[in-house]
C-alpha atoms as a printed R data frame, in Angstrom:
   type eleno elety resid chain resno      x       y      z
1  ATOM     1    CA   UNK     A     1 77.375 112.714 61.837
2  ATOM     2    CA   UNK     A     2 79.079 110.261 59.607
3  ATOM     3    CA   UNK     A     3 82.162 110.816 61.241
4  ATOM     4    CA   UNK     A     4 80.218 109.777 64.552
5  ATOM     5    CA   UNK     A     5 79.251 106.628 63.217
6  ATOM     6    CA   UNK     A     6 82.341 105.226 61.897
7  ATOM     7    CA   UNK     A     7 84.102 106.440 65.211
8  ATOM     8    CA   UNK     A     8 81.350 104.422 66.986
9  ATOM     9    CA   UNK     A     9 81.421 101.426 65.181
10 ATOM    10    CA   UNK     A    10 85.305 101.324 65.540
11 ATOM    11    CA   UNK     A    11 85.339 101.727 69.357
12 ATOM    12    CA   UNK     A    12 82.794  98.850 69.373
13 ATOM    13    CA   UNK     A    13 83.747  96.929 67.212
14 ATOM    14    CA   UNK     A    14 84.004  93.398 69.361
15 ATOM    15    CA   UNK     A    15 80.476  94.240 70.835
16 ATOM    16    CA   UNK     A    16 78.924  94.524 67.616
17 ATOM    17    CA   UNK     A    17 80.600  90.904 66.397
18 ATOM    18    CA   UNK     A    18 78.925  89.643 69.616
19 ATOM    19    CA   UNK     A    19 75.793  90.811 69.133
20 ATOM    20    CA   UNK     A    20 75.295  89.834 65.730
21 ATOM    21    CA   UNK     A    21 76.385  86.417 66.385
22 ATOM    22    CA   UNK     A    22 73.653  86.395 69.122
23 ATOM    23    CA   UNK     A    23 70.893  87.698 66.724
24 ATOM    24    CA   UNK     A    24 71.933  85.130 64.367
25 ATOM    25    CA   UNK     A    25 71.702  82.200 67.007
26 ATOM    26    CA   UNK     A    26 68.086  83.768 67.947
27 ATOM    27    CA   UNK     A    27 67.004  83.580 64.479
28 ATOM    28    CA   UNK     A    28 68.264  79.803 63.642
29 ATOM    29    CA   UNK     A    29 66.710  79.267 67.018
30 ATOM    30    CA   UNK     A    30 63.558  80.817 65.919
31 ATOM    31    CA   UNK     A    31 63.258  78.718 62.007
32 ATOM    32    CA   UNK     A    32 64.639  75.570 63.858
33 ATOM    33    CA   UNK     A    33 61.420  75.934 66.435
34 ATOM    34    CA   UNK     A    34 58.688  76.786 63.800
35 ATOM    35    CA   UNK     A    35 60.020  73.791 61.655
36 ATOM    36    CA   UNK     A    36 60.147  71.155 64.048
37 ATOM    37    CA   UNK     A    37 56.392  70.539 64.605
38 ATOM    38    CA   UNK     A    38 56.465  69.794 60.678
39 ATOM    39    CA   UNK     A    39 59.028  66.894 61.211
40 ATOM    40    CA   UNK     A    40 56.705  65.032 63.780
């Protein structure tokens, strides 16, 4: 099973870049909304 994994994440490896940065700009996204009634 582990070797499944590692063969996995190698294949897709770009995706998984992609999609992380994504989640990431979702989440900053996300903080930057629930903060910005504060500022006002």
């Amino acid at each position: 099973m582990s070797t499944e994994i590692k063969s996995i994440l190698q294949n897709s490896k770009a995706n998984l870049v992609s999609d992380m940065i994504g989640a990431l700009s979702l989440v900053v996204i996300l903080v930057g909304g629930l903060h910005l009634p504060g500022l006002f």
